[in-house]
Steps between C-alpha positions, in 0.01 A plus 500: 500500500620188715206353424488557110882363435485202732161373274781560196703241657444165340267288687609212708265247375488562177872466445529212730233325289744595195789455634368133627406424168776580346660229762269238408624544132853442593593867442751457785415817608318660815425843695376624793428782744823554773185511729138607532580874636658600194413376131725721308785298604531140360754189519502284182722163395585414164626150394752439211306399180591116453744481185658813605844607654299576847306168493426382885595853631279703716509854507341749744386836381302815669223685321456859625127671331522839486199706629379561115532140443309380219667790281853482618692154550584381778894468636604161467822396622696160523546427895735181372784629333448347176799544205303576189581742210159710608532462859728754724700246691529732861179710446224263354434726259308326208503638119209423353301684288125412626669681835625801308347650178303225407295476842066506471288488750367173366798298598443291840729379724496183347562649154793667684612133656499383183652739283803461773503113474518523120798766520723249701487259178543746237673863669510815258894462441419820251390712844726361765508641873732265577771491231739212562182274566405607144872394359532171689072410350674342245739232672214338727794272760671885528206632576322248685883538767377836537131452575582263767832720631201769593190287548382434886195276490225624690431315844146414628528738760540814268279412233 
């Protein structure tokens, strides 16, 4: 059975070739393996979308695949606490539908990098996890004091 659910897990090189691409396009996004032993467990870093409130800010995330992975999301959480009216300030948790009800075994991990990029420019304020992220959206100096009251860039040495 170890056997069958660690080919489920999604393969090193093909993602890295995706997720490389999607570099080389300026997606500002990029994920990995933690290490070889274990492929269920992933780090990922998501830039700020120029034009956006988060422009120039990193953020570090973990990908966990479940053992049914293709046909059950994976856990993504936000390792950078990262004020956002679908992000769970102290948990990481992350609202998003493609992770929820909406999730198909068709989406990659670079649809997934993606799909996250695009929510920090334009967050759900009708689904909020976090509230009083969602009421400050609209006053962008507000809002951008908060961001940067919680935000801890990540350092080369933890990325």
């Amino acid at each position: 059975m170890e056997q069958v659910t660690a080919s489920l897990a999604p393969s090193r090189t093909a993602t890295k070739s995706n997720v490389q691409s999607s570099s080389q396009q300026g997606a500002g996004s990029s994920a990995f393996p933690k290490n070889d032993g274990n492929l269920f467990e992933w780090v990922g870093t998501i830039e700020g979308p120029t034009e956006t409130i988060y422009s120039g800010l990193s953020f570090k995330i973990s990908i966990s695949f479940p053992p049914n992975y293709p046909y059950v999301a994976p856990t993504i959480r936000f390792e950078t606490p990262c004020f956002h009216p679908n992000f769970d300030i102290n948990s990481g948790a992350i609202c998003l539908d493609i992770l929820q009800d909406k999730w198909s075994a068709v989406y990659s991990v670079q649809t997934i990098l993606l799909s996250l990029q695009s929510l920090l420019g334009e967050p759900n304020n009708a689904s909020p996890l976090n509230p009083e992220a969602a009421s400050l959206w609209g006053n962008p100096e507000v809002f951008k004091t908060q961001l940067m009251k919680h935000y801890n860039p990540i350092n080369s040495d933890s990325a």
